[in-house]
C-alpha angles and dihedrals in degrees: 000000000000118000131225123263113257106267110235122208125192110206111190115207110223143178139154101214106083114152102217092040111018113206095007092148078073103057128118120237108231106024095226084055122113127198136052099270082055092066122096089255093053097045081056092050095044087049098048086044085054085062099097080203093069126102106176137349125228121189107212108198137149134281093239132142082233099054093054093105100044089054086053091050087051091052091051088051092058090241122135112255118213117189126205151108118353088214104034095063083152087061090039083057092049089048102040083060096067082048092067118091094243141039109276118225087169136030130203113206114207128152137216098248102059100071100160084063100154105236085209089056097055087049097049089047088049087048101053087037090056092043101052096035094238130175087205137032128168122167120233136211096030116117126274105291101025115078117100133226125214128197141178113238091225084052089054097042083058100055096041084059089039108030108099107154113097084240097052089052099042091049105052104210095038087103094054089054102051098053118052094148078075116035126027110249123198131190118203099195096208121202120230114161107274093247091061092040092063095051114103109229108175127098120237101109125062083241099057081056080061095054100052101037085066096045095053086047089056116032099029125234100289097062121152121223083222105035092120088201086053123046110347083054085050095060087047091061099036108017082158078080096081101055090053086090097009087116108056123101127236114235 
């Protein structure tokens, strides 16, 4: 008797209250955009639904006064909206998967603060999760804020029991990490051209919302990491674009 595919559910960390660029979820990309699927929140949503790998998306956020809207922009979205603990993200990710529809067997870790995520490249890192029966995946050699991380629902649930570190629980995967004697960890080194792996794409200055916002003007939403006519052209026009964020220093 044939059995069922793993279900794979991305589950997208999210808060308002960042302290460089305060309600950056919110945004809109490209700054000139209109319309909730043209925040940064809803660029991260219409890319995970791209992965053909996702069955579902669940938006784990705070239960905050302050994220109220951007649990209401989640609901507009038709995403799940799981509630809990600004600090124990680890323990957000463990609730927000009772809040899916179905019973999990993978998770797909994204933020909301990573909107240029490659759907190929979910797919590609579920895929070699699924094939190697690994607790743990996470890609290598794409750009900041791009890499994914893959995990299986029975791992989290672990850590969530184990983990006991505020980094671990803050983290959400550190726990994992730290202990492969327990859990089977796998690496997918993944190949951008080298102009596109250096660029920072992940939102936390004033100045990465620069970036992308250009990037989003010019390319369009739907943008690839690899499309040689798209960003990597781009650069090559323009490799001053890289250093318009280059500075700034990843927390």
């Amino acid at each position: 008797m044939p059995t069922s595919p793993p279900r794979v559910v991305a589950l997208i960390q999210a808060r308002l209250g960042s302290s460089r660029l305060p309600g950056k979820s919110q945004l809109p990309l490209p700054l000139s955009a209109a319309g909730d699927e043209q925040t940064i929140l809803g660029h991260v949503v219409n890319r995970a639904r791209r992965a053909t790998s996702v069955n579902e998306i669940v938006v784990a956020t705070t239960t905050q006064p302050l994220d109220d809207p951007l649990a209401a922009l989640a609901a507009r979205l038709g995403v799940g909206v799981f509630r809990g603990d600004e600090q124990d993200v680890l323990g957000r990710f463990a609730g927000a998967l009772t809040q899916a529809t179905g019973p999990a067997d993978t998770v797909v870790r994204l933020t909301a603060d990573n909107p240029a995520i490659d759907p190929d490249f979910i797919d590609a890192a579920v895929a070699q999760h699924h094939a190697t029966g690994a607790d743990y995946t996470y890609t290598s050699g794409l750009p900041l804020g791009t890499n994914i991380e893959v995990i299986s629902a029975q791992a989290l649930s672990q850590a969530h029991r184990e983990a006991r570190q505020p980094d671990e629980r803050e983290h959400v995967t550190p726990y994992l990490r730290r202990h492969p004697e327990r859990f089977r960890l796998e690496t997918l080194p993944l190949v951008v051209p080298p102009a596109v792996a250096g660029l920072r794409l992940t939102l936390d200055y004033p100045s990465d919302y620069a970036l992308l916002s250009l990037l989003f003007s010019e390319l369009g939403p739907d943008f690839s990491l690899t499309d040689p006519a798209g960003l990597p052209a781009l650069l090559a026009c323009y490799p001053w674009l890289a250093a318009i964020n280059a500075a700034n220093v990843q927390r």
